[in-house]
matplotlib code that plots the C-alpha trace (Angstrom):
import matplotlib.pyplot as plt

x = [19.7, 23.2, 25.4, 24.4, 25.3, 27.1, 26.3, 24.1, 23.2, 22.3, 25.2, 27.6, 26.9, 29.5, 28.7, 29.6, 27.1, 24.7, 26.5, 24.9, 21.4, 20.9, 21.7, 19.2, 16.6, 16.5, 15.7, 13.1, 11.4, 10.9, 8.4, 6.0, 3.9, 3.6, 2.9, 0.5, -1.5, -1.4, -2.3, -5.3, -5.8, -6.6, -9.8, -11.2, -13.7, -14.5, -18.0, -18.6, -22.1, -21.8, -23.2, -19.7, -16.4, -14.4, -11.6, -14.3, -15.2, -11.5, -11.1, -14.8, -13.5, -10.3, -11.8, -14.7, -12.0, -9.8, -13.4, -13.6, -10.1, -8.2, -4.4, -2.5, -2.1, -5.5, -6.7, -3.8, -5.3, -8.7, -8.1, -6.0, -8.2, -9.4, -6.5, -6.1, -9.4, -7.7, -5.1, -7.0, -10.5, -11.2, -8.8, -8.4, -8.2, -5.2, -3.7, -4.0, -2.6, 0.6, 0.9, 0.5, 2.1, 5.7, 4.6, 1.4, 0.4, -0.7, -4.2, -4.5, -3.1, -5.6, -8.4, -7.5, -6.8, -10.3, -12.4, -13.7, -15.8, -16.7, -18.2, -19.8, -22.0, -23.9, -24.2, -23.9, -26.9, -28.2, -26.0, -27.0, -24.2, -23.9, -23.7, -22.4, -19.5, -17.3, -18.3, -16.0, -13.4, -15.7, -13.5, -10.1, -8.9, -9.5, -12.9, -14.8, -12.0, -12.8, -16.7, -16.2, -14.1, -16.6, -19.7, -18.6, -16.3, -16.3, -20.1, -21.3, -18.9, -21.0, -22.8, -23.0, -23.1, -21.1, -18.0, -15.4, -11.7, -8.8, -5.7, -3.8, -5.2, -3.9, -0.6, 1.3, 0.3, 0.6, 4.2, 4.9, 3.5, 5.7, 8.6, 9.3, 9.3, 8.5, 8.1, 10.6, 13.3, 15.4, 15.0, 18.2, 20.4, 19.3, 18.9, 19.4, 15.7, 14.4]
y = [10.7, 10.0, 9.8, 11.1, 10.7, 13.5, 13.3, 15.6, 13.2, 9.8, 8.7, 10.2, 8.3, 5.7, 2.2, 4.1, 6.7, 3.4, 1.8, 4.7, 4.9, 1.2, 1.3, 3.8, 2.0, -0.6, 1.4, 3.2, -0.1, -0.8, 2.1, 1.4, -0.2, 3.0, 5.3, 3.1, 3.5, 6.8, 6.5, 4.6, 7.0, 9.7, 7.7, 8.6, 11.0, 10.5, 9.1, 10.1, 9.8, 6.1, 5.1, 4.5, 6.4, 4.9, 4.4, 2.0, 0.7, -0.6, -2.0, -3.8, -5.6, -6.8, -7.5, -9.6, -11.3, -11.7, -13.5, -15.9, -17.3, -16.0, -15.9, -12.6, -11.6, -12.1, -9.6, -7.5, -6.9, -6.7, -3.8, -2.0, -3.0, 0.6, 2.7, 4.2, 5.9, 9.5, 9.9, 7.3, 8.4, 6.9, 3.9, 3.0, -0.6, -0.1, 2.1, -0.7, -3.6, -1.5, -1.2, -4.8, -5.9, -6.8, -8.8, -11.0, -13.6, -13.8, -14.8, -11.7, -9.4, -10.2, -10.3, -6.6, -5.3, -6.3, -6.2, -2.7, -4.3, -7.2, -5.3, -3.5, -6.2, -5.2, -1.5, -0.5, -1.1, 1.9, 3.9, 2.5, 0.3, -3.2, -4.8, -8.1, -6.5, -9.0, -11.8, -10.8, -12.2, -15.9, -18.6, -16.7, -19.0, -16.1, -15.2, -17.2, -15.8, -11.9, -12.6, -14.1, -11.3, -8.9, -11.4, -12.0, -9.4, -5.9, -5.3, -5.6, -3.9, -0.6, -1.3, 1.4, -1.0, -3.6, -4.8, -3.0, -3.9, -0.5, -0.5, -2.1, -5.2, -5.2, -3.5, -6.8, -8.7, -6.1, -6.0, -9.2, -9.2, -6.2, -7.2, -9.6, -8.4, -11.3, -9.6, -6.4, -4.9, -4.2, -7.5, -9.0, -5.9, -4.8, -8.0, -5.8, -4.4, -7.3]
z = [-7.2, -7.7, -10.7, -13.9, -17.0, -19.2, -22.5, -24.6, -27.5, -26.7, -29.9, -27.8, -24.2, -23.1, -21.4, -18.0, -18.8, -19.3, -16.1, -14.2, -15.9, -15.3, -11.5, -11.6, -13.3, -11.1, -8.3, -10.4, -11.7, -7.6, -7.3, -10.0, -8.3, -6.1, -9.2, -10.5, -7.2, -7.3, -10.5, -9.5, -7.0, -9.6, -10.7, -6.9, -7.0, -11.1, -11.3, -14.8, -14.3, -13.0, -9.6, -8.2, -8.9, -11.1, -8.5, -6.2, -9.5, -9.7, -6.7, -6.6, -9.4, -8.5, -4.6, -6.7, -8.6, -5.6, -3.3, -6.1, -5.8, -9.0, -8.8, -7.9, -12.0, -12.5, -9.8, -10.5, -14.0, -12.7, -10.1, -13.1, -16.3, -16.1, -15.3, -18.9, -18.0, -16.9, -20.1, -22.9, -22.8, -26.1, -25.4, -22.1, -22.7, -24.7, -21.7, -19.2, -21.2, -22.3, -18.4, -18.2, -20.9, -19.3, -16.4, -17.3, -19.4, -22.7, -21.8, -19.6, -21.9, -23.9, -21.6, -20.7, -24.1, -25.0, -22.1, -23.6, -26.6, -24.2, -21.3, -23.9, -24.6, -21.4, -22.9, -26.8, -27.2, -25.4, -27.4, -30.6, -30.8, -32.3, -28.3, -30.4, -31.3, -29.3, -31.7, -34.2, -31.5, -31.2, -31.3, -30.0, -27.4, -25.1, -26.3, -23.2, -20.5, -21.2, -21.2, -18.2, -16.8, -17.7, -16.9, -13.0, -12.4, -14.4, -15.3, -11.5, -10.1, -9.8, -6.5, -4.5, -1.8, -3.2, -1.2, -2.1, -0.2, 0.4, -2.2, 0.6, 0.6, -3.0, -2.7, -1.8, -4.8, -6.9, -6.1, -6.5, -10.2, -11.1, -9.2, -12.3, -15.9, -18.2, -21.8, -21.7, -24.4, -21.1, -19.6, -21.0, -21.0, -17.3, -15.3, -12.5, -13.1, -13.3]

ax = plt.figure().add_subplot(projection="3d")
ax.plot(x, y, z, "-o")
ax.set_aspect("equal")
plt.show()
C-alpha cells in the first residue's frame, strides 16, 4: 500500500485524500477477478447433498456454455451464476447478479438474477413447490434466454462424469469482462478504474 488518506470522517477528506484512494482503486479493481476465483474456490468441496460439489457444478456450466459457442460474458456469468451460494443461502441469485451487475448486459443480468425460479422448474415440485413459478416472468423479453440457460446449461450440470474444464481455462475471459465496468457509480469519477 502506499499513501493514505488522513481523515477521520469522510466530510472532512480533501480531493488529495480522494487523489490517493482513487490510485488505489484502480489497482484494487485489477484483482477482482482473483477474489472472485477464490471465491469460487470456496464452493469446492460443498456438495450439499448434490452429486457434484458445487464448485464442479460451476465450472460444468460455464465449460457447457463455453462447448456450445457462447461469447466470453455469457460463460462468465455461467461459471459465476452460483457464487452467492456460500454468503446468500436463501438468495444466491441475487448474490451473483450484484457481482455482475457492472460489467454485463442487460439480458444477462437478468438471466442470472432469475435463473433461481427458472432452474427450479426442474425441482419445486419435489419440494411441493409450484415448479411453474417462472411463468409469472412469460413474455419478459428474457423469459426464453434464462430457460434456455437453465434448459442446456445449469440443470445438467451435475454429472459426476460430466466434462468439467480447470478455472484456468476461464481465468482469461473472465478478466477481460471485468477489466471494463459498464454500469458503475465510479465509472465517470475514476476512469482510472475503468
Amino acid at each position: 500500500m502506499s499513501e493514505r488518506a488522513t481523515f477521520s470522517r469522510m466530510q472532512d477528506s480533501t480531493a488529495d485524500d480522494w487523489r490517493k484512494i482513487a490510485g488505489e482503486f484502480a489497482s484494487f479493481t485489477r484483482t477482482l477477478p482473483d477474489r472472485l476465483m477464490a471465491h469460487l474456490k470456496l464452493l469446492e468441496g460443498d456438495y450439499g447433498g448434490f452429486p457434484v460439489d458445487r464448485y464442479t457444478h460451476s465450472l460444468q456450466t460455464a465449460t457447457r456454455a463455453l462447448k456450445d459457442g457462447r461469447d466470453d460474458e455469457y460463460v462468465v456469468c455461467a461459471l459465476l451464476h452460483d457464487i452467492g451460494d456460500t454468503l446468500g443461502t436463501y438468495n444466491h441469485f441475487d448474490i451473483a447478479a450484484a457481482i455482475l451487475k457492472p460489467v454485463v448486459s442487460d439480458a444477462n443480468l437478468w438471466m442470472i438474477q432469475h435463473h433461481g425460479i427458472f432452474q427450479g422448474y426442474y425441482f419445486f415440485h419435489h419440494l411441493g413447490m409450484d415448479r411453474d413459478l417462472r411463468e409469472q416472468h412469460r413474455g419478459h423479453a428474457h423469459f426464453e434466454r434464462t430457460a434456455e440457460f437453465c434448459e442446456l446449461y445449469d440443470n445438467p450440470a451435475f454429472d459426476a462424469r460430466g466434462e468439467t474444464l480447470p478455472i484456468a481455462e476461464f481465468e482469461p475471459m473472465l478478466r477481460r469482462v471485468f477489466a471494463e465496468p459498464r454500469n458503475s457509480l465510479y465509472k465517470a469519477a475514476m476512469p482510472a478504474a475503468a
